[in-house]
C-alpha positions as CSV (number, residue, x, y, z in Angstrom):
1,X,114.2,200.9,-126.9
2,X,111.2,199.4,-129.1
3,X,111.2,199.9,-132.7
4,X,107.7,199.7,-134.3
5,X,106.3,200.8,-137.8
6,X,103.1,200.9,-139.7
7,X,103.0,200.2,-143.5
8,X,99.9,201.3,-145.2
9,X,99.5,200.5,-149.3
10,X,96.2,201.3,-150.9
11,X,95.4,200.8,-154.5
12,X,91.8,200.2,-154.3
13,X,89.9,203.2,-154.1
14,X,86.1,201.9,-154.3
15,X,83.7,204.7,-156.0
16,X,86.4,206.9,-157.5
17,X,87.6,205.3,-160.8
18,X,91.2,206.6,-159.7
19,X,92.9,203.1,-158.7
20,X,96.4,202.8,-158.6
21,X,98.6,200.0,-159.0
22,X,102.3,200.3,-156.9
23,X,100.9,200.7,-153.2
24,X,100.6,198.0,-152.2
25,X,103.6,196.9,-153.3
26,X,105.7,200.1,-151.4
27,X,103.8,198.8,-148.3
28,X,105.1,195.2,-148.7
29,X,108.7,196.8,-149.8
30,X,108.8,199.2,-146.3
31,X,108.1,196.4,-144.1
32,X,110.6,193.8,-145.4
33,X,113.2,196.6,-145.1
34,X,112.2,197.8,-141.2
35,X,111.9,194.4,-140.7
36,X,115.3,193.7,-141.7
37,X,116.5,196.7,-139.2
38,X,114.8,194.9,-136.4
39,X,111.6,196.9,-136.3
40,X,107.7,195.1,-135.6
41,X,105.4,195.9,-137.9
42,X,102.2,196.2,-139.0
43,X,100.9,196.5,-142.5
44,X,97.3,197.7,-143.4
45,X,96.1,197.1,-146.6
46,X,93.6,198.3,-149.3
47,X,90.6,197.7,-147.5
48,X,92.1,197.1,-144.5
49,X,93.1,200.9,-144.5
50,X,90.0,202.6,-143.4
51,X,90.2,206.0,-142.3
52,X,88.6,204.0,-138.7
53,X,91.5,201.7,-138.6
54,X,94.1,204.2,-140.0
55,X,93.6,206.3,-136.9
56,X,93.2,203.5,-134.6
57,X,96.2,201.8,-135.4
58,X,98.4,205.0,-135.2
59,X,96.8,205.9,-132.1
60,X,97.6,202.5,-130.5
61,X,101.6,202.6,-132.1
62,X,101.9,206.2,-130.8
63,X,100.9,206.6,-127.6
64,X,102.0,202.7,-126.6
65,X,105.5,204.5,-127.3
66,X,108.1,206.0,-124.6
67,X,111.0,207.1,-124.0
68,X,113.7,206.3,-126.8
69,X,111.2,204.4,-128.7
70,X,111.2,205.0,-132.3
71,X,107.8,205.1,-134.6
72,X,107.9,204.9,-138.0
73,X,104.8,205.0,-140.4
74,X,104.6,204.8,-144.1
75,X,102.2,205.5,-146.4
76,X,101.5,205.0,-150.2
77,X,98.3,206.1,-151.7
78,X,96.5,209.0,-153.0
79,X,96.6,212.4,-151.7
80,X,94.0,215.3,-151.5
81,X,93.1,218.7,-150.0
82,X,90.3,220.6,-148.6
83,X,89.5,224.0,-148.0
84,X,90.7,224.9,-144.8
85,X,88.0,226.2,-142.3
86,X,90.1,227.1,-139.2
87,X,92.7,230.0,-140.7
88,X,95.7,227.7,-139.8
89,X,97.2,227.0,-143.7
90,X,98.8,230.2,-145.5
91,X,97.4,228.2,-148.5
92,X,93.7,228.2,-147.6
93,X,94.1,223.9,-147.7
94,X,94.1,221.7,-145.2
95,X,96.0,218.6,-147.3
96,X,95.3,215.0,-146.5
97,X,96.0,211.5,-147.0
98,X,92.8,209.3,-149.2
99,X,92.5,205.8,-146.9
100,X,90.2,203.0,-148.4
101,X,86.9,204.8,-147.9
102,X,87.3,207.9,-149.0
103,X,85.1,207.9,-151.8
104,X,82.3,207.9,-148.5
105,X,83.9,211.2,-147.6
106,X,86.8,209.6,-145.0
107,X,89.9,211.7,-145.7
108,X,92.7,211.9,-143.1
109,X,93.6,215.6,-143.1
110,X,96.8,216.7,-141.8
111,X,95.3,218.5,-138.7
112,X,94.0,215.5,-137.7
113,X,97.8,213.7,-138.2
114,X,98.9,216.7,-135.9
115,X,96.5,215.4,-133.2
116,X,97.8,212.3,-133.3
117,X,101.1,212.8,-133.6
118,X,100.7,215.1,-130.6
119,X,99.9,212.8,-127.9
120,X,103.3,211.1,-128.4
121,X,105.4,210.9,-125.1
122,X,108.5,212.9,-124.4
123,X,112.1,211.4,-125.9
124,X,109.4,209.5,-128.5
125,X,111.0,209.7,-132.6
126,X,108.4,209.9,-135.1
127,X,109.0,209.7,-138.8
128,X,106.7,210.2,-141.2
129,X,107.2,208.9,-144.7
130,X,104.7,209.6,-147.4
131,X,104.7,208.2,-151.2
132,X,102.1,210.2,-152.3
133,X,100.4,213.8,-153.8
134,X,99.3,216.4,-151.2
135,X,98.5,219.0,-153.1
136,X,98.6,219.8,-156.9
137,X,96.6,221.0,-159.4
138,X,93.0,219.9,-160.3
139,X,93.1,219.5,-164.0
140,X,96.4,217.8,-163.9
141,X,95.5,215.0,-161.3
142,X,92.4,213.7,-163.0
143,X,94.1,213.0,-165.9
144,X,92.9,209.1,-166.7
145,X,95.3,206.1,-166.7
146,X,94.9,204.8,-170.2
147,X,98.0,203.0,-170.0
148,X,98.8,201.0,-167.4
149,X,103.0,201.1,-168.0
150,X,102.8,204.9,-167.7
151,X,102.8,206.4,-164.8
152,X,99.9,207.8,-162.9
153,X,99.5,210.6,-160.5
154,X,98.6,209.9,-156.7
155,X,96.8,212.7,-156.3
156,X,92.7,212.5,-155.7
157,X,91.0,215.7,-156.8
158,X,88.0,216.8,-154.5
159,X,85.4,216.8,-156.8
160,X,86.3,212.7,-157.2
161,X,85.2,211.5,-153.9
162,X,83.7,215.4,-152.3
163,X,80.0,215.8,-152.8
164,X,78.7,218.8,-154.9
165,X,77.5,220.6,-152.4
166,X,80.6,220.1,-150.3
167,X,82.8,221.1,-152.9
168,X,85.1,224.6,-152.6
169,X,83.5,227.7,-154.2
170,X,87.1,228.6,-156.1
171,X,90.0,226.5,-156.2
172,X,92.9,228.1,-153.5
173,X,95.9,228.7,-156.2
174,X,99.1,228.9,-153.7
175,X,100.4,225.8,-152.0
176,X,102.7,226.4,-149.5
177,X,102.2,224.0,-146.8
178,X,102.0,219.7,-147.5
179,X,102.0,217.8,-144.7
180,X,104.9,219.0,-143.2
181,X,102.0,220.5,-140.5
182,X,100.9,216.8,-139.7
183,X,104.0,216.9,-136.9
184,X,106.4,214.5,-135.7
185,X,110.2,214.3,-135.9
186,X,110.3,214.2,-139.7
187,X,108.6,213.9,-143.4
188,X,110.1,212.4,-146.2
189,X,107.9,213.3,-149.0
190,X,107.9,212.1,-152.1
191,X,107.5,215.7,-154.0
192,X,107.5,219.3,-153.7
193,X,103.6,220.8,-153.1
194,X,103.3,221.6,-156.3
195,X,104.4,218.4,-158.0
196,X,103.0,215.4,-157.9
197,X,104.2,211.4,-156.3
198,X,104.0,208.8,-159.1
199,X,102.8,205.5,-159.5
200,X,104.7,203.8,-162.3
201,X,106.2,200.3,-163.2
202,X,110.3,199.0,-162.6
203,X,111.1,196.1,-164.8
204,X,107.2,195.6,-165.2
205,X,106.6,195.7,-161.0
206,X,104.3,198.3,-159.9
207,X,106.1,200.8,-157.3
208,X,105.6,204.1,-156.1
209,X,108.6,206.2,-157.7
210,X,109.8,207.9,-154.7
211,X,109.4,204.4,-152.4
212,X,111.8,202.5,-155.1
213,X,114.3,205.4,-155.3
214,X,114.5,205.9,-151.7
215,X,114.8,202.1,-150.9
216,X,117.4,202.1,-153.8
217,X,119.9,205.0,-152.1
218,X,119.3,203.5,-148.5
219,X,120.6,200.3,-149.7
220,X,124.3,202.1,-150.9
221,X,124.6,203.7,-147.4
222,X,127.3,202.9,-144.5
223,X,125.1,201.3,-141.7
224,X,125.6,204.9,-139.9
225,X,124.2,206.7,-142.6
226,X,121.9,209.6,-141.4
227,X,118.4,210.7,-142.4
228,X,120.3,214.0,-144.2
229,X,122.6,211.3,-146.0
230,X,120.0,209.3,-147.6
231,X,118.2,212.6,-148.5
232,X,121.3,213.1,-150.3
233,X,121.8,210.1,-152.1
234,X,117.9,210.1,-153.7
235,X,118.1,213.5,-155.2
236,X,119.2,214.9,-157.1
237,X,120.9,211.3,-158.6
238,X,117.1,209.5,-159.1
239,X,114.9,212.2,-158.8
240,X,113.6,214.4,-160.2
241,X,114.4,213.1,-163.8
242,X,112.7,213.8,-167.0
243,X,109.8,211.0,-166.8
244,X,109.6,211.6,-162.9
245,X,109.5,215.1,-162.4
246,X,109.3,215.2,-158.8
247,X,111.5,216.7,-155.9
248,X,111.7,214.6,-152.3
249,X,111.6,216.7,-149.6
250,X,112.5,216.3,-146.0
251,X,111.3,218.4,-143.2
252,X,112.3,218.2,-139.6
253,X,115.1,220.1,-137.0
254,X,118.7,220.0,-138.4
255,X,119.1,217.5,-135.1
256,X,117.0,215.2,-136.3
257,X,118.1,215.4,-139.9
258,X,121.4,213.9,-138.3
259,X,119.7,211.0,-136.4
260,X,120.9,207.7,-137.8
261,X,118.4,206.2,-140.2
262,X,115.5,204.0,-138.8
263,X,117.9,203.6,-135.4
């Protein structure tokens, strides 16, 4: 049974003025730690992470997979929506994920993720783990990072990489939905859909909040610990807190809630 992951980080988000700092760092932090459990894997960073190669390289660790494989990719970096055109979100958004380019337009939406996703063999685990905003409100995620030690928001409003013309008539008001449509086994998440993921600073190291917290409780677990178990042990002790006021989440069947973590 192969074990394979991708790590994508992206702090460098060129024509936006919305850089972040900790993503790259998360990326680096997943793969020493899947590493460790005996996974191969593949990082793509900053500019590495097109939208192109984003897809290409999940395509190629998804449907390379069979049969009692496990896939795990992570991803740290801004989040966005769009209005949805097809009728398929309750919340009139289809949400997405912001890879290095998307200040040309190249967002990843979660329908697309479903795609993918999709074309997994049978008997194939998929996690999902995302340090970052996928949905939230306009005003609140372009607030500007004046100071670098406090944290920042990884959440890309439209109208910072969207065109004008492209840009939604009236801002959709109920969120309802996240990612948990892009499919697979699970989603950790690193907030509610009405919160937002933070990018902040431990003992002056840049780190996503959720990505340090999470790594933090898996590291106090038995070896048999299972996916519901380290849910558990992130919140409510790390988060949300007062400075981080965001909720993890994890979506997936109650069976695979009790799958043993990263096996």
């Amino acid at each position: 049974m192969a074990r394979k992951a991708l790590c994508i980080g992206i702090n460098d988000y060129p024509g936006t003025s919305s850089d972040l700092s900790g993503c790259v760092n998360d990326a680096h932090d997943w793969e020493a730690e899947l590493g460790r459990r005996g996974f191969e894997v593949r990082t793509l960073l900053d500019r590495q992470a097109s939208k192109a190669a984003m897809v290409d390289a999940m395509d190629a660790l998804i449907t390379a997979a069979g049969s009692g494989d496990t896939v795990v990719i992570t991803y740290s970096g801004h989040g966005t929506w769009v209005a949805d055109k097809d009728g398929d979100e309750v919340d009139a958004r289809d949400e997405g994920l912001c890879p290095w380019d998307i200040g040309k337009g190249q967002v990843l939406l979660d329908d697309e993720l479903h795609d993918l996703f999709g074309q997994r063999a049978a008997g194939v685990r998929v996690l999902l783990i995302s340090d970052s905003c996928h949905s939230g409100s306009v005003s609140r995620g372009s607030t500007p990072d004046l100071d670098p030690d406090m944290p920042r928001a990884r959440f890309l409003p439209p109208q910072a990489w969207m065109s004008a013309a492209d840009l939604p008539r009236r801002t959709p008001r109920a969120v309802r939905s996240g990612l948990s449509r892009a499919g697979g086994d699970l989603l950790m998440a690193g907030c509610q859909d009405s919160e937002f993921s933070w990018d902040t600073r431990f003992r002056g190291r840049p780190n996503g909040a959720f990505t340090y917290y999470a790594l933090k409780a898996l590291a106090t677990l038995k070896p048999d610990a299972s996916y519901a178990q380290w849910f558990k042990a992130i919140t409510p002790l790390h988060l949300p807190s007062n400075s981080l006021p965001q909720t993890p989440q994890l979506f997936g069947s109650a069976t695979a809630r009790r799958w043993k973590v990263f096996a």
